[in-house]
C-alpha positions in Angstrom: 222.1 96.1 108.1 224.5 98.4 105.9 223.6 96.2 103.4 219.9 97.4 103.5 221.4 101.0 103.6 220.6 101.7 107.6 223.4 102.8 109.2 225.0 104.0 105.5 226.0 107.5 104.1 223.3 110.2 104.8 220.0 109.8 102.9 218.8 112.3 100.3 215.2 112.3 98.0 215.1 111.3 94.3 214.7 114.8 93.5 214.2 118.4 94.9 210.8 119.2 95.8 209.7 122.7 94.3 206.7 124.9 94.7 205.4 126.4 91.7 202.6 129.8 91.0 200.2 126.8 90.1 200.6 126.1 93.9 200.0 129.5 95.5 197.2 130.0 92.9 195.7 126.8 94.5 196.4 127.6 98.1 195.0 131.0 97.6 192.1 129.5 96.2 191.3 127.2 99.4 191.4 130.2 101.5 188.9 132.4 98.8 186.6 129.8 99.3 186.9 129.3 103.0 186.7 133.2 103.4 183.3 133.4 101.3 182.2 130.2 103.5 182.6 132.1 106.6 181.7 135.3 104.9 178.3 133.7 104.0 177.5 131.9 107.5 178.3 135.4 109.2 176.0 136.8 106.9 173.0 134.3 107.5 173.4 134.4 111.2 174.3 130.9 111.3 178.4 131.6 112.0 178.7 129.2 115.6 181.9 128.8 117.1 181.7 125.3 118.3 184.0 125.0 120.0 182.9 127.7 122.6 179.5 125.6 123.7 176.3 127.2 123.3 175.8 130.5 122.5 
């Protein structure tokens, strides 16, 4: 099996993963459009918890 590499030295990824502005801009993005989504359903008078049955 050491020959397969279980059981070998400790394993480590091919390279370092970083986060970069282009990510928070994207993450910040999702929750803009989740927030006007809600926003907009709130609005209408359509905002339903489902997950609280029938209101």
């Amino acid at each position: 099996m050491e020959a397969r590499g279980f059981g070998g030295a400790q394993r480590t990824w091919a390279r370092q993963a970083t986060f970069s502005r282009l990510d928070a801009w994207v993450v910040l993005g999702g929750l803009l459009i989740a927030a006007t989504a809600m926003a907009a359903a709130i609005g209408a008078g359509t905002w339903n918890m489902v997950f609280l049955g029938q209101q």
